[in-house]
C-alpha positions in Angstrom: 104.5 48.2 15.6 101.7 46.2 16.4 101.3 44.5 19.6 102.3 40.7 20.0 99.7 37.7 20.0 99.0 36.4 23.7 101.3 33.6 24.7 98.3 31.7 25.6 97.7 30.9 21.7 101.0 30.0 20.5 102.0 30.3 16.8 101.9 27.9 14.4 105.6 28.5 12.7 104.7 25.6 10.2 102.3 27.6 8.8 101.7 28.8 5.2 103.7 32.4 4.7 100.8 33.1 1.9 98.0 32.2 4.7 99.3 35.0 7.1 99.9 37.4 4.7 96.2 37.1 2.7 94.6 37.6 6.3 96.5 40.3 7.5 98.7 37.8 9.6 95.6 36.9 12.3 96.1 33.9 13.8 94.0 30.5 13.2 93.3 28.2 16.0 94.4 24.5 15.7 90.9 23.8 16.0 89.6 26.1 13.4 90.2 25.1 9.6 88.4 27.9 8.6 91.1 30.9 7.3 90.2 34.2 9.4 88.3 37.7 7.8 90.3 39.6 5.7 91.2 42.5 7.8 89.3 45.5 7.1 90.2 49.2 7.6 87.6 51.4 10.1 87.0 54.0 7.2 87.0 56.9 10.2 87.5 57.3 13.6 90.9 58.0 15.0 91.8 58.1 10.5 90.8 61.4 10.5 92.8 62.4 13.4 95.9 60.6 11.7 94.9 62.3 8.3 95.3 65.7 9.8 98.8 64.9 11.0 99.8 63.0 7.8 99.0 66.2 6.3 100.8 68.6 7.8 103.9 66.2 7.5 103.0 66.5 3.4 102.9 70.6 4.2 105.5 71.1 6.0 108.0 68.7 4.3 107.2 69.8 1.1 106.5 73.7 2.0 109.6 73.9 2.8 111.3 72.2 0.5 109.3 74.0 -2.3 109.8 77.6 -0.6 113.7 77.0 -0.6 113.8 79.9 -3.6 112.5 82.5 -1.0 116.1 81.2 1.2 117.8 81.0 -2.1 118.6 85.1 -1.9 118.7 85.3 1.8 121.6 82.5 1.9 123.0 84.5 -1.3 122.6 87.6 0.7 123.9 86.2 4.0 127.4 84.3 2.7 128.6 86.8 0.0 126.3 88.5 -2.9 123.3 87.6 -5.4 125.4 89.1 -8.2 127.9 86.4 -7.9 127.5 83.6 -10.3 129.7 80.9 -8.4 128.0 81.5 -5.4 124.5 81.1 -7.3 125.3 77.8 -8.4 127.0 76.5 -4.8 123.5 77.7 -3.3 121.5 76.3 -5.8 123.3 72.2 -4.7 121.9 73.2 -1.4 118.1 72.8 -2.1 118.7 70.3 -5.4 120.8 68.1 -2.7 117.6 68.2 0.1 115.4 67.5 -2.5 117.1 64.7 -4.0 117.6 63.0 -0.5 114.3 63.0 0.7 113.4 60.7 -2.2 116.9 59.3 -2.7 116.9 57.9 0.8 113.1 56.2 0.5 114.1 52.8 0.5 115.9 52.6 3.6 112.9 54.4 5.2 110.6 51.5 4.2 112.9 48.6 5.5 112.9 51.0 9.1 109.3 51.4 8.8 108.8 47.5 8.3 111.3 46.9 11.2 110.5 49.7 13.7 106.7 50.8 12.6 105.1 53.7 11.3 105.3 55.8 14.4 108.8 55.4 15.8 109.6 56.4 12.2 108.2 59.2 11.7 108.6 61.0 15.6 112.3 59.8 14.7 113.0 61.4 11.2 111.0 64.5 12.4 113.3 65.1 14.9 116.4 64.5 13.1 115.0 67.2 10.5 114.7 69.7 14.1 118.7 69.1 14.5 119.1 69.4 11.0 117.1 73.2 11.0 118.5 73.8 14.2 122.1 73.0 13.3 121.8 75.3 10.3 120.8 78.1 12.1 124.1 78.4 13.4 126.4 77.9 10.6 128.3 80.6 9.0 129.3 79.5 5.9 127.7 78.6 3.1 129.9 74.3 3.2 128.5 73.0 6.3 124.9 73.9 4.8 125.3 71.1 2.4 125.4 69.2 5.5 122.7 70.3 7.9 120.4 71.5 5.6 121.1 69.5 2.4 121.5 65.8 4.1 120.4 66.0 8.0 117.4 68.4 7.7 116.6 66.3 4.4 117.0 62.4 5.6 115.0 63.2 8.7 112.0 64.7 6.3 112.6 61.7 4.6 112.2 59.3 7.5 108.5 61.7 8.6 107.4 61.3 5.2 106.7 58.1 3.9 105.3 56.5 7.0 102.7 59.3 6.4 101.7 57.6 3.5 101.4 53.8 4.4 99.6 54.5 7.9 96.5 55.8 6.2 96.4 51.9 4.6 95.6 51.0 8.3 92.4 52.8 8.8 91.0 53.3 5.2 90.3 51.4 2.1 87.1 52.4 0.6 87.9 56.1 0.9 91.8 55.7 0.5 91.7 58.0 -2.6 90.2 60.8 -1.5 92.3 61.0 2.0 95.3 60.8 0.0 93.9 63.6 -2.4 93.2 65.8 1.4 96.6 64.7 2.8 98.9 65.5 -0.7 96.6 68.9 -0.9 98.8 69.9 2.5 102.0 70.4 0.4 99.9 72.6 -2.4 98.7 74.6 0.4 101.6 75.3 1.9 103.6 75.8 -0.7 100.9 78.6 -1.4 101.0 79.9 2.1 104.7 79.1 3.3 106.7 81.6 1.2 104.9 84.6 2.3 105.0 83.7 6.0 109.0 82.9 4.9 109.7 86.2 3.3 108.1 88.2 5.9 110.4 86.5 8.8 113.8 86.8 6.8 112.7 90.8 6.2 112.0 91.0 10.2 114.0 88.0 12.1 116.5 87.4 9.8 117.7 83.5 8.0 119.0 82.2 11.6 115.8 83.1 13.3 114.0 81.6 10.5 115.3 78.6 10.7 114.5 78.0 14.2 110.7 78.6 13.3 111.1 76.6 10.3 112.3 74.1 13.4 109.2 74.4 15.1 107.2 73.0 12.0 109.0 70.1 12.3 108.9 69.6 15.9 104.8 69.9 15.7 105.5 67.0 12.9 106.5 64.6 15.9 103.9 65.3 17.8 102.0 64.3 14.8 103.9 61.5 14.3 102.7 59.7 17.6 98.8 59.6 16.4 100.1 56.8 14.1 98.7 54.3 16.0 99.1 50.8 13.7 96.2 48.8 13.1 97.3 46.1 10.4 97.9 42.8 12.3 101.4 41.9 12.6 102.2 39.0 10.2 103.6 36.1 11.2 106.8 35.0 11.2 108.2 31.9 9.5 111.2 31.6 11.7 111.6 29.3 14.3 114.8 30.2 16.3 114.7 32.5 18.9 116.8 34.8 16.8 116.4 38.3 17.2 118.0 39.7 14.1 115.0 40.3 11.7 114.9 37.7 8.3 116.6 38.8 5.6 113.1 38.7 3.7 111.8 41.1 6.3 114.6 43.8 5.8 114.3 43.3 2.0 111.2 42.4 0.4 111.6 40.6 -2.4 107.7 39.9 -2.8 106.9 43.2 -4.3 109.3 42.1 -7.3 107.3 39.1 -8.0 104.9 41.3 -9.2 104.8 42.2 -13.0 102.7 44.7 -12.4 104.5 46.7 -9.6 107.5 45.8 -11.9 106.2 47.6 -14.8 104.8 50.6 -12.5 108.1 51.0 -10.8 110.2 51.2 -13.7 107.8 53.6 -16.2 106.9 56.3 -13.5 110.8 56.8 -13.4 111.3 56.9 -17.3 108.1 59.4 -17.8 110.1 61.6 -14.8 112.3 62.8 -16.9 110.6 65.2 -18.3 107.9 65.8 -15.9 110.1 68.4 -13.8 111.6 70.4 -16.3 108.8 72.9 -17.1 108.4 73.6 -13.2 112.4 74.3 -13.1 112.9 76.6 -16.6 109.2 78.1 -17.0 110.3 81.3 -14.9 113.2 81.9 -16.8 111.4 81.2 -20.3 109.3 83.4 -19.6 111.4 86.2 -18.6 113.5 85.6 -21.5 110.5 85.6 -24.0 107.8 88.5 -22.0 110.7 90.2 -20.3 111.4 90.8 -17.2 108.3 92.4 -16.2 106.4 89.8 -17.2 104.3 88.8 -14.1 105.6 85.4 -14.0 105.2 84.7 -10.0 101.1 84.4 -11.1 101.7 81.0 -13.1 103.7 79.2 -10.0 100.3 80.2 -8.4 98.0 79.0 -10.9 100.0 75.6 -10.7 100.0 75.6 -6.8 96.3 76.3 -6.8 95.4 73.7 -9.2 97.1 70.9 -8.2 95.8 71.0 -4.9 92.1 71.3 -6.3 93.1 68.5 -8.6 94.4 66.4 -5.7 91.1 66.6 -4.0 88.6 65.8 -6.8 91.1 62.8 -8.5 91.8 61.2 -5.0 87.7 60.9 -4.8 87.8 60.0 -8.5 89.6 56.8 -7.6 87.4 56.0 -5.0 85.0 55.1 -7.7 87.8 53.3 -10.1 87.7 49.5 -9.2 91.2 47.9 -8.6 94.2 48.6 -10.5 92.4 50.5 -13.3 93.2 53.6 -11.3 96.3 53.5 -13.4 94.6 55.2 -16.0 94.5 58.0 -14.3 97.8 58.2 -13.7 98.4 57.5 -17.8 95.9 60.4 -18.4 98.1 62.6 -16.2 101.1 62.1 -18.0 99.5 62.2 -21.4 97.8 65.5 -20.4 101.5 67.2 -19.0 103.9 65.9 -21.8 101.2 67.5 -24.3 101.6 70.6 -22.1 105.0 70.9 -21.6 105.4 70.8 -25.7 102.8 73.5 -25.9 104.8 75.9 -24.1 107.5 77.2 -26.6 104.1 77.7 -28.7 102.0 80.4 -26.3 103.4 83.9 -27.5 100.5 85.1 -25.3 101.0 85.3 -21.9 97.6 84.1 -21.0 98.3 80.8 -23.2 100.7 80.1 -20.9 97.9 80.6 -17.6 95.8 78.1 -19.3 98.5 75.4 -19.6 99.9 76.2 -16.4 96.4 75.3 -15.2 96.0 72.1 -16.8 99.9 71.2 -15.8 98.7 72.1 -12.4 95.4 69.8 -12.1 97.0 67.0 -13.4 100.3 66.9 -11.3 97.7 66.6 -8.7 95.8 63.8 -10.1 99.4 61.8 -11.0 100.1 62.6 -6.9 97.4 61.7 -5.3 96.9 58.0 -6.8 100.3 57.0 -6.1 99.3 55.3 -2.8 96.2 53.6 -3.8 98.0 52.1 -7.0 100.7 51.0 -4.3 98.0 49.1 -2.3 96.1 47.9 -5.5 99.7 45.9 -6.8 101.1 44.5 -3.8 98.5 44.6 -0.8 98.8 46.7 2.6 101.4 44.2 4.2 104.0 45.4 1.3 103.3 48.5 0.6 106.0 50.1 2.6 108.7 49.1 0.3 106.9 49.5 -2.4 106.4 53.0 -2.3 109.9 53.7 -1.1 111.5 51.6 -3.4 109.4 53.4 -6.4 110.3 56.8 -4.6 114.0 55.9 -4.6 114.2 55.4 -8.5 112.4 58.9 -8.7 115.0 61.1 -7.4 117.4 59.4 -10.6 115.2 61.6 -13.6 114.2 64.4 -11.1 118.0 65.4 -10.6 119.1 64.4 -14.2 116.3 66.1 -16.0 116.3 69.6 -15.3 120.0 70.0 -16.0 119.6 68.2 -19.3 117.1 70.9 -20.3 119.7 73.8 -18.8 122.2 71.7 -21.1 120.5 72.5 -24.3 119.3 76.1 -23.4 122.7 76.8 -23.3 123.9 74.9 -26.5 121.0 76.3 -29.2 120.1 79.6 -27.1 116.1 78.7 -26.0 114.3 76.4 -24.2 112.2 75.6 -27.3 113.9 72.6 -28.3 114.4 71.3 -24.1 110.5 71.7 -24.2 109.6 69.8 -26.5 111.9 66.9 -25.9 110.9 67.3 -21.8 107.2 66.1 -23.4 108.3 62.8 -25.1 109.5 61.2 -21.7 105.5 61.1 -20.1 104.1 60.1 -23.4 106.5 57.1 -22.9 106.0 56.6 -19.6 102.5 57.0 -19.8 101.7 54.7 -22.9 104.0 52.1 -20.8 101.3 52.1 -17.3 98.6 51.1 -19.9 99.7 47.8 -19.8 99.3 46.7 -16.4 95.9 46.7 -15.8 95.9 43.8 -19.1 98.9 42.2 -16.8 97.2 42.1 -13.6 94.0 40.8 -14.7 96.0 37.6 -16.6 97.5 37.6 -13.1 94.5 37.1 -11.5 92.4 34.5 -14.3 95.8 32.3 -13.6 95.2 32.8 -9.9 91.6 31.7 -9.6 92.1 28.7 -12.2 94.7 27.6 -10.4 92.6 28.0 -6.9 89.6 25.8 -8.9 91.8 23.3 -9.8 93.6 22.8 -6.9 89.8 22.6 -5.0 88.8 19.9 -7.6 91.7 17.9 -6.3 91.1 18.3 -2.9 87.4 17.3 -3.9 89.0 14.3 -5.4 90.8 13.3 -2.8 88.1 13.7 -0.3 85.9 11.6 -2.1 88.3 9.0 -3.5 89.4 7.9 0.7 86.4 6.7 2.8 88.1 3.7 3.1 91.6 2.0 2.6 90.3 -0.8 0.1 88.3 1.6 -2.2 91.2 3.6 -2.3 93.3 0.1 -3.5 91.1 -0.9 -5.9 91.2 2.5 -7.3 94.8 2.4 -7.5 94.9 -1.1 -9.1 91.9 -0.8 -11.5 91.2 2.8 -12.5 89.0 1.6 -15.4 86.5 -0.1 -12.9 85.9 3.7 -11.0 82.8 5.4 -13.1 
């Protein structure tokens, strides 16, 4: 957290919440009626520093998570065999029960990260997901996994991550797009780079060895965790008793809700969700049913990996150069672009069809990734963007565990994955044509805002002008006819 004001300037607890939130929560002398700069980000500096470590936090989180296929058959192989079909699907909870934490558990990691800061946060999730790794290492059957792995090691990668995000509010602004394209490109590149470096320790070390090194990524994540150094002022607070309990509006910020925007935002990224994941869970086994099992399928998980991170780098500067909330479009082109995709698959009887919308699914999951923070900041301001994004990430992990199984659902009822293709594009269309309305709803928001702000300075104008002295002021009251 941010360091306390000095004792020698006491606060004002009578004063306007809105004041100290619209600057950033700097204090105003009694003798100054002048409100303070908006506080602005360094755009450098010590950023880069905390850019490098947010991004390995993205890689390693992520890698990991996204390599848990390459563990899949070495837990199979470990706790009984690959040929057995119960097993297969006890496994399979393991990794669908991490990744479903991590964002499941998002909005308590925003209240902590309000309460405790960015850094505390993150050095203390990262080393919960060490005991988490560490503990899993050592189990020998396949129940307590569900445990260590599933809800420790995921909870504390939950806790590392989203701090990861909201710190780089602190030092940048201007170039906020494009060092949250650099930072998100960490999980594309290791998700490129992490399952060879896995597959190679599991043939040589073994799963419990591999775990421990898998440990060691997360223990380099709290060192990185302790370059979070806040900048934001801390706001301040409306209470006057010496309480030390935090507010209730502190824990849960009901501010963020206020906005129709963030409102609409948070509610039609979920609803576009359902969908979005299927193709990246049933491709591989569409294709093995439809080219065989030959088919070189491993090459368009790579040709998504590759492009997503190229796409996260060139629409995170792309949104550098979109004023204000009218980055959403991006996000709507995204989704528009992927649900297209997704209902172009069942149509590619040629394998290199499928390459070319593999690489378009890729750049744009990319572009929908690395605008999520930005948008966050655009709606609700740096002061609530912590909850914002966790609160948004915590309605995520509802379509991303319901969709996929949906789509297994109806591959199992009609025989293909035609028909769970199709229907996996409508959900992004929806979503997508939904996000188009708030950059219409935001600037209403603001004409309101700055006719309101005109009006209420004509007043004061008014009332300045109508009190020089206490007779005027009578005679105005009395005759209002007689004042020209």
């Amino acid at each position: 957290m941010t360091e306390t004001q000095p004792d020698s300037e006491p606060t004002h607890a009578d004063a306007p919440p809105e004041d100290a939130q619209g600057n950033g929560g700097c204090k105003v002398s009694a003798s100054e009626e002048k409100a303070p700069a908006e506080f602005e980000p360094p755009e450098g500096g010590w950023g880069w520093v905390v850019m490098l470590a947010s991004m390995w936090c993205n890689g390693s989180v992520f890698g990991i998570q996204n390599a848990f296929g390459i563990m899949f058959m070495a837990l199979l192989n470990e706790f009984g065999s690959a040929e057995d079909e119960d097993l297969r699907f006890k496994t399979a909870w393991v990794g669908s029960l991490s990744m479903g934490m991590i964002f499941f558990c998002s909005p308590i990691v925003s209240v902590f990260t309000d309460l405790l800061g960015c850094r505390i946060t993150a050095v203390g999730g990262a080393a919960v997901a060490v005991v988490g790794l560490l503990a899993s290492s050592f189990v020998k059957s396949l129940g307590p996994m569900y445990f260590t792995y599933g809800i420790v090691f995921a909870c504390g990668c939950s806790f590392a991550y989203q701090p990861s995000l909201v710190i780089l509010g602190h030092y940048f602004k201007r170039r906020l797009g494009l060092v949250n394209g650099i930072v998100t490109a960490g999980s594309s590149a290791f998700t490129i780079g992490l399952p060879f470096l896995m597959s190679s320790l599991l043939e040589r070390v073994g799963l419990q060895n591999t775990l421990r090194v898998m440990a060691i990524f997360m223990f380099i994540l709290m060192l990185a965790g302790l370059t979070y150094k806040p900048l934001l002022p801390k706001p301040v607070s409306s209470s006057k008793s010496g309480s030390r309990c935090p507010a209730p509006n502190k824990v849960f910020n009901v501010q963020i809700w206020k906005s129709l925007g963030y409102r609409i935002w948070a509610f039609g990224i979920p609803a576009a969700l359902y969908g979005y994941f299927v193709p990246y869970v049933h491709l591989m086994k569409h294709v093995e049913e439809r080219f065989g099992k030959d088919a070189n399928k491993e090459v368009l998980l790579m040709c998504i990996g590759i492009t997503s991170g190229v796409g996260r780098l060139i629409f995170g500067r792309a949104a550098d150069y979109v004023p204000g909330v009218n980055k959403v479009f991006l996000q709507v082109s995204s989704f528009m672009v992927i649900g297209v995709m997704s209902m172009m698959i069942p149509l590619c009887h040629v394998f290199g069809g499928l390459i070319a919308v593999c690489l378009l699914m890729g750049l744009f999951d990319g572009c929908f990734i690395s605008i999520m923070a930005p948008i966050a900041f655009e709606l609700v301001g740096s002061q609530n963007v912590s909850q914002a994004i966790g609160f948004l990430l915590g309605m995520m992990s509802i379509p991303m565990t319901v969709g996929p199984p949906i789509a297994g659902y109806l591959r199992d009822r009609l025989g293909d994955y035609n028909v769970a293709f199709y229907l996996a594009g409508i959900p992004p269309l929806i979503g997508g044509a939904v996000l188009c309305v708030i950059p219409w709803v935001e600037a209403r928001r603001k004409r309101k805002e700055a006719e309101a702000a005109d009006k209420t300075t004509e007043n004061m104008l008014e009332r300045k002008s109508g009190t020089p002295d206490s007779t005027h002021t009578q005679t105005k009251t009395e005759d209002p006819e007689s004042v020209i």
